[in-house]
C-alpha positions in Angstrom: -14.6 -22.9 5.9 -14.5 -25.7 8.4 -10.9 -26.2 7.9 -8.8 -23.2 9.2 -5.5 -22.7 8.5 -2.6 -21.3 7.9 -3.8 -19.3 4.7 -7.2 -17.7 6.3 -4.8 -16.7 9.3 -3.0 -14.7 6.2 -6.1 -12.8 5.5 -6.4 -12.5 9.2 -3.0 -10.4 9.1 -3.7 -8.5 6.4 -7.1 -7.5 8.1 -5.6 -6.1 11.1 -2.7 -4.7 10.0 -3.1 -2.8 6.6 -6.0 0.0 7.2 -4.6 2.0 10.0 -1.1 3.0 8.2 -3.2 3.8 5.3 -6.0 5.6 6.7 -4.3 8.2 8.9 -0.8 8.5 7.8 -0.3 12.1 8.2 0.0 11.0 12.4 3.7 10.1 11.1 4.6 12.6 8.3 3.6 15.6 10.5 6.6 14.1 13.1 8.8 12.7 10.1 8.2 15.5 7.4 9.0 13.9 3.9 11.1 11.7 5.3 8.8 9.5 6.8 9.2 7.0 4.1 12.5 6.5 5.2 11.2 5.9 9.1 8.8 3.4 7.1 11.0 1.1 5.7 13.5 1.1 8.5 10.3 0.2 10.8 9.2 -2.5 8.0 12.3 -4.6 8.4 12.1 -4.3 12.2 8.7 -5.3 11.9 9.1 -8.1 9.6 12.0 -9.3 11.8 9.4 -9.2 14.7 6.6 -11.2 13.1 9.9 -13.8 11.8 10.3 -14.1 15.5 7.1 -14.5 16.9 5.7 -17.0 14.7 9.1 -19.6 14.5 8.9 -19.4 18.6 5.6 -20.6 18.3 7.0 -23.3 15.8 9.3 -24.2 17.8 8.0 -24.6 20.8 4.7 -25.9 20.1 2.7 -23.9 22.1 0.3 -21.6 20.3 -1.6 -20.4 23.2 -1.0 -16.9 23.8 -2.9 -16.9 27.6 -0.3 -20.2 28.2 2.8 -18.3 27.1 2.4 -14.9 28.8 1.9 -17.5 32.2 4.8 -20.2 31.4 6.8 -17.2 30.9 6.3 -14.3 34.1 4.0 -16.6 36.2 0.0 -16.9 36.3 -0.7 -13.4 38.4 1.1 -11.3 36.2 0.7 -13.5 33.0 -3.3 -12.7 33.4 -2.2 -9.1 34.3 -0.3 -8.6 30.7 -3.1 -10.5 29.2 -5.4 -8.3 30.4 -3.4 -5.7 29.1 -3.3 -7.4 25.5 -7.2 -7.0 26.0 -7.5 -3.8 27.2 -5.1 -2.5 23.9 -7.9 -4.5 21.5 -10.7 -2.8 23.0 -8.9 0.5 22.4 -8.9 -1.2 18.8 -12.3 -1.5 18.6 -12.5 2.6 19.6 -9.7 3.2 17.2 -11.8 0.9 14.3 -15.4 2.6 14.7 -14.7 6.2 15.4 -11.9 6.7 12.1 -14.4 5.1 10.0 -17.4 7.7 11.2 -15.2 10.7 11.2 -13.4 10.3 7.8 -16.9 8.9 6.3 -17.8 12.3 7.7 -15.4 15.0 7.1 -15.0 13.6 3.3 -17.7 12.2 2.2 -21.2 12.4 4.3 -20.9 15.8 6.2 -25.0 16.0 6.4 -24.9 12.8 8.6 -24.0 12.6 11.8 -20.7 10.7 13.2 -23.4 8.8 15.9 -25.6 7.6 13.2 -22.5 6.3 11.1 -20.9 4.8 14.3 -24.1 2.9 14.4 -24.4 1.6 11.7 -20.9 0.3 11.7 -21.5 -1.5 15.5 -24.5 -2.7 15.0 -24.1 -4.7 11.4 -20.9 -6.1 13.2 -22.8 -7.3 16.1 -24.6 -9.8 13.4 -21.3 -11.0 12.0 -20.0 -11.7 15.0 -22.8 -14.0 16.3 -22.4 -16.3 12.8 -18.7 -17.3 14.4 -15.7 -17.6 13.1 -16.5 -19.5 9.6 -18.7 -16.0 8.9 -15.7 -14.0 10.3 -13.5 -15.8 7.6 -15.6 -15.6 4.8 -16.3 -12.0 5.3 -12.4 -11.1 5.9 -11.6 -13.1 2.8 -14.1 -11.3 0.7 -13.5 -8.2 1.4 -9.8 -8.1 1.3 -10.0 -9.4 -2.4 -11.9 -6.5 -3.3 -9.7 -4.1 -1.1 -6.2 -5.4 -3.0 -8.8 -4.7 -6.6 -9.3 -1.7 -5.5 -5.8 -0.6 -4.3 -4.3 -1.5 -7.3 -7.0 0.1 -9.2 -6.6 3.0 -7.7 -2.3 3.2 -7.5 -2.6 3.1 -11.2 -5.3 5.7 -11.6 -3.0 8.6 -9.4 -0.3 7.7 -10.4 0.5 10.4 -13.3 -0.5 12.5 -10.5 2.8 11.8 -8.6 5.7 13.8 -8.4 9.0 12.1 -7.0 11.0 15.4 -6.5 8.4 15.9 -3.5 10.7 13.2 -1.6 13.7 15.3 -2.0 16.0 17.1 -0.4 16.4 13.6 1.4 17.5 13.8 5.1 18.0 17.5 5.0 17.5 18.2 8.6 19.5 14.8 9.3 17.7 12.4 11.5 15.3 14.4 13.3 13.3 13.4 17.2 10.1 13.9 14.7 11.6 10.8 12.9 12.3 9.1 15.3 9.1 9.6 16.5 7.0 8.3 13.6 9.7 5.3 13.4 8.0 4.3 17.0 4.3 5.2 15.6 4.8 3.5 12.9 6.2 0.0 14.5 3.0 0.5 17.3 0.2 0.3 14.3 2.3 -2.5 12.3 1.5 -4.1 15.9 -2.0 -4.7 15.1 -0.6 -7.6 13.6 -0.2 -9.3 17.0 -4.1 -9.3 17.2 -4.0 -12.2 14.9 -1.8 -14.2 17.7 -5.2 -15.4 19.6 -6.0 -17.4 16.3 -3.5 -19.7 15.8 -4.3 -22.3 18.5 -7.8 -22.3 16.3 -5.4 -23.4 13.0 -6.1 -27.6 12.2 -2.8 -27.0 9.9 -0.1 -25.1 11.2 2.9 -26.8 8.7 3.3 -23.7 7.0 2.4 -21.5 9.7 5.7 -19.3 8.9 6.0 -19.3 5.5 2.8 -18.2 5.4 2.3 -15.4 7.3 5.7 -14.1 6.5 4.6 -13.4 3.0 1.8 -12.0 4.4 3.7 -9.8 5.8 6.1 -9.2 3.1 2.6 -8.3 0.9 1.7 -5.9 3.8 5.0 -4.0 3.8 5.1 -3.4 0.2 1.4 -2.1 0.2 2.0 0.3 3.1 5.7 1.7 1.6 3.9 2.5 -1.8 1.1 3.7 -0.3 3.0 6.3 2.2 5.4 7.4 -0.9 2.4 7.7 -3.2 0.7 10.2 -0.7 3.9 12.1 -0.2 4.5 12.2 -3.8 0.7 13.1 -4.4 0.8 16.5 -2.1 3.8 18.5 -1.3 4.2 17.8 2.7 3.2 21.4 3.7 -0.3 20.6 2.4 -0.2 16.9 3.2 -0.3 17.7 6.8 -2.9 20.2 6.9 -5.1 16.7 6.0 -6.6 14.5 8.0 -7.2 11.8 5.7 -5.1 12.3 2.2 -6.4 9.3 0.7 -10.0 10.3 0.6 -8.7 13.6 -0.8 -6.0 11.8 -3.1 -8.6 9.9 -5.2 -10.8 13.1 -6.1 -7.6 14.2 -8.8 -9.0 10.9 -10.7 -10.0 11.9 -14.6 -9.7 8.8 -16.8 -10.4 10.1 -20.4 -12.8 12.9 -19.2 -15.4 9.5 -18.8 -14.2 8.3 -15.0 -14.2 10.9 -12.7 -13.1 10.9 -9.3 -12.3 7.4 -7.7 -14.0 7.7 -4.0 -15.7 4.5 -4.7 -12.3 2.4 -4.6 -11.5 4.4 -1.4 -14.5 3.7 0.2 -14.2 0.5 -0.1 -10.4 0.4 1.1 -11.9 2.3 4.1 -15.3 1.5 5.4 -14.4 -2.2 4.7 -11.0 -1.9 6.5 -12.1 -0.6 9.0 -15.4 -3.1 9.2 -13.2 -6.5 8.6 -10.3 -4.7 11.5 -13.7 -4.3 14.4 -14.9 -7.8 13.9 -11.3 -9.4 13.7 -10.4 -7.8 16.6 -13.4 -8.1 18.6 -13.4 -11.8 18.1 -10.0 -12.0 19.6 -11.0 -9.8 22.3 -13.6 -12.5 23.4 -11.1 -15.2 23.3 -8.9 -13.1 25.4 -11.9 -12.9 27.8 -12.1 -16.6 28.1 -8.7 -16.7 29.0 -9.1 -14.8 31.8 -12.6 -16.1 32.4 -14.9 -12.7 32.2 -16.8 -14.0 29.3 -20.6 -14.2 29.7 -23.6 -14.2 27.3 -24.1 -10.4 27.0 -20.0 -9.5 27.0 -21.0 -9.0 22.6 -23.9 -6.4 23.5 -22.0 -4.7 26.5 -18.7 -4.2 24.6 -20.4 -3.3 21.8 -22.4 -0.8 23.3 -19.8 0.9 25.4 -17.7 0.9 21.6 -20.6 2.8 20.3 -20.5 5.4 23.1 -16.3 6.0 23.2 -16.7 5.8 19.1 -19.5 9.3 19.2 -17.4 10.6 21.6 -14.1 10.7 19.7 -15.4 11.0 16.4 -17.3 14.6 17.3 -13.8 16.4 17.6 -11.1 15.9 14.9 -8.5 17.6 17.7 -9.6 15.1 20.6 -9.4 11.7 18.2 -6.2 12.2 16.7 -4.6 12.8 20.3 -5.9 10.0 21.0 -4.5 8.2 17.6 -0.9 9.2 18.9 -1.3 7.7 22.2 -3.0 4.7 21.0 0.3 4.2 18.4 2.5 4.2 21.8 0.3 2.0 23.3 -0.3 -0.1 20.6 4.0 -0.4 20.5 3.9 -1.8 24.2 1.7 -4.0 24.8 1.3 -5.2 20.7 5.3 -5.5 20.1 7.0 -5.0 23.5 5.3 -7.2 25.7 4.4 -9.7 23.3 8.2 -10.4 22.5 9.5 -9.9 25.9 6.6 -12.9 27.0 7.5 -14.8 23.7 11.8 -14.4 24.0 11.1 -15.3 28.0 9.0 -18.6 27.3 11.3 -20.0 24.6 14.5 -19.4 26.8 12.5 -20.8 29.8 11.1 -23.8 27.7 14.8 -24.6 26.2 16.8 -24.5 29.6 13.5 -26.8 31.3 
């Protein structure tokens, strides 16, 4: 793992980006009805378009520092000002990350133990990880995104006499609705959590292939996230589907493989606690590079984040009501300062760098 490039930063993607969509999708299909597929794809190609973007500007202009960028391209006093920003968004991340993985592990699978005591022993294990560096980072991500894929497609065939496509129709009845429109814009703002993988391509010793690469990433992403929002539509009529919190922990308990395999929660908790665990660590590591940027990192910044994660992730995760509010805001958020900013910084730069 001493070489880094353009493949790990694949994994690095698919880390970031996949688990959210998947975990809480009913945040868009109780805006977008059964029609949030539609919204989906629509957002997919914008998305896709967005990361095509991003990555051949950093191609082409040979810069792959983000903190460098957001500076050539608005100046250093508000270049530090977005980047702090950036950071702000991936500590909201972190929150987002430990407090969805204690509450669904709760409400679905482990309602004797506390959300505090699951929190903790999501921080704290990641804590560890972290201090290994990157190469543990890596090996981690690459490991446990194997075995998420296994699992996923385990688990897509298992449900999958389950499905009913009828549940999709009558397409567009109410026409294009604000509530679709709405979960078109949620929906781009968590396919933003692919910008989180932007602080590690100055670390890449081969960046040849850097857009090939993590465009079929990305293409691998999209496909995982449309079948996986049509399978849970499919799965549940949409009057039920949005009374759920998390439909794919309730999704895999319709599993009976010849009356010998029942139930597939095991494939899902693995999809979900270690989605969730590879997105925190991903994510905090870019958080501390961000921090160097703007020079606030120190010695403890891993305990003191870590700890002030730990006390935001108990106090979301207690009330279902209070986290998912904050889920919506944190997709708008996610949408401005993941997507907006980053392409406004990025289209700014390469104009400024072509006209020098």
């Amino acid at each position: 793992m001493d070489q880094f490039n353009t493949k790990h930063l694949a994994f690095v993607l698919m880390g970031t980006t996949i688990v959210s969509l998947k975990s809480y999708p009913t945040l868009l299909t109780r805006s977008g009805g059964r029609d949030t597929w539609i919204a989906f794809i629509f957002s997919s190609v914008l998305i896709f378009l967005y990361a095509w973007f991003m990555f051949a500007s950093f191609k082409k202009t040979n810069c792959y520092n983000l903190h460098k960028i957001y500076c050539g391209a608005v100046g250093k006093f508000l270049g530090n000002f977005f980047m702090i920003l950036f950071g702000l968004t991936l500590f909201l991340t972190l929150l987002e990350s430990a407090s969805v993985e204690a509450h669904s592990m709760h409400t679905n699978m482990l309602l004797e133990t506390p959300t505090w005591y699951i929190a903790l022993f999501f921080v704290l294990p990641a804590i560890y990880t972290l201090k290994k560096g990157r190469a543990a980072i890596m090996i981690t991500t690459i490991i446990s995104i194997v075995l998420i894929i296994f699992s996923g497609i385990t688990l897509a065939l298992l449900t999958f006499k389950y499905k009913k496509l009828y549940y999709l129709l009558p397409i567009l009845r109410d026409g294009i609705t604000p509530g679709l429109i709405k979960s078109f814009f949620q929906s781009i703002g968590l396919y933003g959590c692919l910008t989180i993988s932007f602080p590690y391509i100055e670390d890449l010793d081969q960046k040849k292939n850097l857009v090939k690469h993590e465009l079929l990433s990305m293409l691998f992403i999209i496909q995982i996230e449309i079948v996986a929002i049509i399978g849970i539509i499919t799965t549940f009529d949409i009057r039920y589907l949005n009374t759920m919190a998390y439909p794919k922990l309730l999704q895999t308990q319709l599993v009976d493989f010849a009356h010998f395999l029942e139930s597939g929660e095991f494939f899902v908790m693995l999809q979900i606690i270690g989605g969730w665990y590879i997105k925190y660590i991903l994510t905090f590591y870019a958080l501390t590079k961000v921090l160097h940027y703007i020079k606030l990192h120190d010695p403890y910044v891993l305990y003191t984040i870590s700890l002030l994660v730990l006390i935001g992730a108990i106090s979301l995760s207690q009330n279902i009501i209070y986290l998912f509010k904050y889920l919506h805001y944190f997709a708008y958020i996610c949408l401005f300062n993941f997507v907006v900013v980053p392409f406004m910084m990025v289209l700014i730069y390469r104009i400024r760098k072509k006209t020098a």
